[in-house]
C-alpha positions as CSV (number, residue, x, y, z in Angstrom):
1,X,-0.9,-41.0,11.4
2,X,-1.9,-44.3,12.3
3,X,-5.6,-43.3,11.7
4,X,-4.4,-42.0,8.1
5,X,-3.2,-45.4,7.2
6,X,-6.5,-47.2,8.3
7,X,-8.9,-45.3,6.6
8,X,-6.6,-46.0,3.2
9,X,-6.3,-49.4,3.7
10,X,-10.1,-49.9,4.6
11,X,-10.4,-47.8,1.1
12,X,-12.4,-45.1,3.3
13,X,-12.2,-41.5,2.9
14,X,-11.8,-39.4,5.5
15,X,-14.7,-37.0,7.1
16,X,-13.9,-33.9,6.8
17,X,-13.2,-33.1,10.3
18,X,-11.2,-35.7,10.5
19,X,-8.9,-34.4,7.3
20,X,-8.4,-31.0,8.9
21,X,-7.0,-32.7,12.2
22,X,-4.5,-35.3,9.9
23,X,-3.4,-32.1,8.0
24,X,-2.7,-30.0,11.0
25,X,-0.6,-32.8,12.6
26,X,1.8,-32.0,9.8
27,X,3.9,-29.8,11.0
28,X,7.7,-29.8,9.8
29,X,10.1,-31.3,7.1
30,X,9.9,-34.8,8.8
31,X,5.9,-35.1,8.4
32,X,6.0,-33.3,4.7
33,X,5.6,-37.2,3.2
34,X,2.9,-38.1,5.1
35,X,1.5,-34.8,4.0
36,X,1.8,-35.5,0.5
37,X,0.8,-38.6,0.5
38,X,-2.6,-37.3,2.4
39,X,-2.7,-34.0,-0.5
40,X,-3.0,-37.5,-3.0
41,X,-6.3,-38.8,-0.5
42,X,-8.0,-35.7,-0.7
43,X,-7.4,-35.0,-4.6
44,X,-8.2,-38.5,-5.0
45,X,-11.6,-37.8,-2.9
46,X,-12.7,-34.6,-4.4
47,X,-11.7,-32.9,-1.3
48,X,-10.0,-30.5,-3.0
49,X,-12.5,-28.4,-3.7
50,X,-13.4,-27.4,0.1
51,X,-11.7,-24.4,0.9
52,X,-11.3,-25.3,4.2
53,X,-9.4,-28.4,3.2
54,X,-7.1,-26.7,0.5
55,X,-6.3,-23.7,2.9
56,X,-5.1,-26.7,5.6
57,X,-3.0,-28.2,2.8
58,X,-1.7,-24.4,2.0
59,X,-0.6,-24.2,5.7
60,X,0.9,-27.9,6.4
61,X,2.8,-27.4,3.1
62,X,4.1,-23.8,4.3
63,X,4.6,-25.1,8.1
64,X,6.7,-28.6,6.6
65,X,8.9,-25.7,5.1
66,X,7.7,-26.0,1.5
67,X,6.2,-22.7,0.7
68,X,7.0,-23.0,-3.4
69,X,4.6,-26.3,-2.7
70,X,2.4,-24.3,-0.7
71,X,2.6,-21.2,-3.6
72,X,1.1,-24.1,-6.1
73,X,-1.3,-25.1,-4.5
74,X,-2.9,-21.3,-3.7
75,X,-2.2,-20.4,-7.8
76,X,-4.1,-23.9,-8.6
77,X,-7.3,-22.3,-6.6
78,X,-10.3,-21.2,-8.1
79,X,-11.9,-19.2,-5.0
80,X,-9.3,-17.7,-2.8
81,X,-10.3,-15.6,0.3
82,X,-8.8,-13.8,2.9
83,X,-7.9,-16.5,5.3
84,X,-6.2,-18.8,2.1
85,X,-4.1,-15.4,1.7
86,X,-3.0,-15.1,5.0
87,X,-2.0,-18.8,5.3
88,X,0.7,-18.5,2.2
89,X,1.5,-15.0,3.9
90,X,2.3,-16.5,7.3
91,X,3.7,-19.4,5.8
92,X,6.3,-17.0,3.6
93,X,7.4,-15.2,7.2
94,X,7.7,-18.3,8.9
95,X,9.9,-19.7,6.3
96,X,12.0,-16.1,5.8
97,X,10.8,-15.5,2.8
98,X,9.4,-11.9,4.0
99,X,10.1,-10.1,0.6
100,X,7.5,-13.1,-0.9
101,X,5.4,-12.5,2.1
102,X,5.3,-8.3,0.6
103,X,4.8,-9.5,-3.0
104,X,1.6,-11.6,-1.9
105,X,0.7,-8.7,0.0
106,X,0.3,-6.5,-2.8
107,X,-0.8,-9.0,-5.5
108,X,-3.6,-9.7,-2.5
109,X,-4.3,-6.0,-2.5
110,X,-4.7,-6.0,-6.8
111,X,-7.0,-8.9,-7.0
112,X,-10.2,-8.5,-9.2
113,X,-12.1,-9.7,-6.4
114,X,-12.3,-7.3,-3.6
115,X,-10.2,-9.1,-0.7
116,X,-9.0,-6.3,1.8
117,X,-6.7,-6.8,4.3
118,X,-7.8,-7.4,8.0
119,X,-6.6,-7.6,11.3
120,X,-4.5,-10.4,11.1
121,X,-3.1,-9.4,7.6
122,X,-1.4,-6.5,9.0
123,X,0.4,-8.5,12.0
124,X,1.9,-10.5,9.2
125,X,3.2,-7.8,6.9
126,X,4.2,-5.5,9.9
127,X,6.2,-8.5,10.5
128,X,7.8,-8.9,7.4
129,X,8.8,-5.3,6.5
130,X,10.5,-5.3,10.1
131,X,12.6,-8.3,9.2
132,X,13.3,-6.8,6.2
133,X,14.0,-3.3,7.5
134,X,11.8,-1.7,4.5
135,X,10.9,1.1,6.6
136,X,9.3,3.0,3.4
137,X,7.0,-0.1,3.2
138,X,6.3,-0.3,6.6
139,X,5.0,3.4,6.6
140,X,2.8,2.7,3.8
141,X,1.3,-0.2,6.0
142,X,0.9,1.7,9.1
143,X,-0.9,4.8,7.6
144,X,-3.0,1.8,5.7
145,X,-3.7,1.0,8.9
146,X,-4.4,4.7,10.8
147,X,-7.2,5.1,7.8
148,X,-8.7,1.3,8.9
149,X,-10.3,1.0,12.5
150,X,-7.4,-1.1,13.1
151,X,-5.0,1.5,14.6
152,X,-6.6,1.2,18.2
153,X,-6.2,-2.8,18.8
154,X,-3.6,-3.6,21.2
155,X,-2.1,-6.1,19.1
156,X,-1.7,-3.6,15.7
157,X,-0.6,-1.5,17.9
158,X,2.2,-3.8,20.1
159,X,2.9,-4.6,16.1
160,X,3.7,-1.5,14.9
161,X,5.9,-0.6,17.8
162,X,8.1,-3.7,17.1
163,X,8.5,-2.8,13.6
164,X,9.5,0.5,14.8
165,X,11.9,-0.7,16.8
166,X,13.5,-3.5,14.4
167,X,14.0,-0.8,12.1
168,X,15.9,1.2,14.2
169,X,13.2,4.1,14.7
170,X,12.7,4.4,18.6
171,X,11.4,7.7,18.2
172,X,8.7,6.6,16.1
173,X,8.3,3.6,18.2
């Protein structure tokens, strides 16, 4: 952080590169602060407006273990994508908060703009309906998933075995 504090006292903004390294050094409750303080640089700058850079402050506020921070600063964004959902998703099941997690999934899924799930988006939300035991959701997903390509990756399918499994369904697993 030491790098941080230079470039503010030198009155410098930071490159952009450089912004998305700070940010990802911020990674629990103890390095929420310096986060903050850096969210302040980039608004400051006109960062803000990257999608890059507001996705990396989505994720060190959701890894720092402030997801309702996090939450903000998705609602305050004007173009959200696929990769900005899946941060705040991830972020939601790495905090516990996998009923959240389900709710962004399916506000995701009812968005004007067309944002479909992908790869990635599934491993999340398998994971969350098998820590919440919501077999009936979990279903949902995996036939979501038989009707998308997605069904014969290794990974989706290593996922939806564990989800099986936490559920209590070694059959199906």
């Amino acid at each position: 952080m030491y790098l941080f504090e230079m470039i503010q006292q030198e009155g410098r903004v930071c490159s952009h590169p450089t912004t998305l390294c700070l940010l990802k050094s911020c990674i629990n409750q103890k390095s929420l602060i310096r986060g903050r303080s850096m969210n302040d640089h980039i608004i400051k700058n006109g960062q803000i407006f990257d999608v890059s850079i507001a996705t990396s402050l989505i994720d060190m506020y959701a890894k720092c273990g402030s997801t309702d921070e996090a939450q903000r600063m998705f609602d305050a964004l004007s173009i959200k994508n696929v990769v900005t959902w899946n941060v705040l998703i991830s972020g939601c099941i790495l905090g516990g908060q996998n009923a959240r997690a389900l709710l962004l999934f399916e506000r995701m899924k009812k968005q004007k703009e067309a944002i479909y799930p992908v790869k990635v988006t599934y491993l999340y939300i398998l994971k969350a309906c098998g820590g919440l035991i919501a077999v009936q959701k979990g279903n949902l997903i995996y036939h979501d998933i038989i009707r998308s390509v997605f069904d014969v990756d290794l990974m989706v399918g290593n996922c939806i075995i564990d989800f099986y499994v936490k559920c209590g369904l070694l059959q199906e697993a």
